[in-house]
C-alpha positions in Angstrom: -22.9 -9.3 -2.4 -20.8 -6.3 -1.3 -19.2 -4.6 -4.4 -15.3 -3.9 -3.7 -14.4 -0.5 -5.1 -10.9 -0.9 -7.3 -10.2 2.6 -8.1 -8.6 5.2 -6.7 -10.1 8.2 -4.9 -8.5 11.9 -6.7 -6.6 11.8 -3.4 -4.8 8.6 -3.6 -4.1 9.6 -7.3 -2.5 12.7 -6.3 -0.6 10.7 -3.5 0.5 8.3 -6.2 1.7 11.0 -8.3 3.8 12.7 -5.5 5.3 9.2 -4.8 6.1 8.9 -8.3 8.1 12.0 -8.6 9.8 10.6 -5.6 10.9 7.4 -7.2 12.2 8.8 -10.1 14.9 10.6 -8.3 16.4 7.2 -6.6 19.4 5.2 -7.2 18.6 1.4 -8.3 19.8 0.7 -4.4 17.6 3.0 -2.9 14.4 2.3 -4.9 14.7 -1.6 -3.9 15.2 -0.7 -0.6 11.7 1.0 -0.9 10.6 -1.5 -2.7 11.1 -4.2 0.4 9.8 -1.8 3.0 7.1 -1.3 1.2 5.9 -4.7 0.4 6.7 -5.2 4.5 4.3 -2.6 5.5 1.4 -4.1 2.6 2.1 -7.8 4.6 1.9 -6.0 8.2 -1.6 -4.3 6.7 -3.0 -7.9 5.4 -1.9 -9.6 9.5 -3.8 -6.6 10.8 -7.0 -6.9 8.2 -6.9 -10.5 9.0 -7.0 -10.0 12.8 -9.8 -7.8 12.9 -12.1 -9.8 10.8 -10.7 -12.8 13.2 -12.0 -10.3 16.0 -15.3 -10.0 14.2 -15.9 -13.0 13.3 -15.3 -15.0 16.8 
């Protein structure tokens, strides 16, 4: 069974972090708008994951 790795790397923590002192600087408008694009760009990342391991599998 292939083990599925749920932490970060030090990179992606460091991203995070950056991102974070982003956020903090936004107005409750902005910040929702990010919210939405960003939950967008998560469901266009699952299509894609799903189409390649449609690709693979067939």
């Amino acid at each position: 069974m292939m083990e599925i790795p749920l932490a970060l790397s030090l990179e992606q923590e460091f991203s995070l972090k950056t991102y974070e002192q982003q956020v903090k600087g936004l107005n409750q408008d902005q910040a929702q708008g990010l919210l939405l694009e960003v939950l967008r760009q998560l469901m266009i990342k699952e299509n894609v994951i799903k189409h390649l391991i449609a690709q693979i599998e067939s």
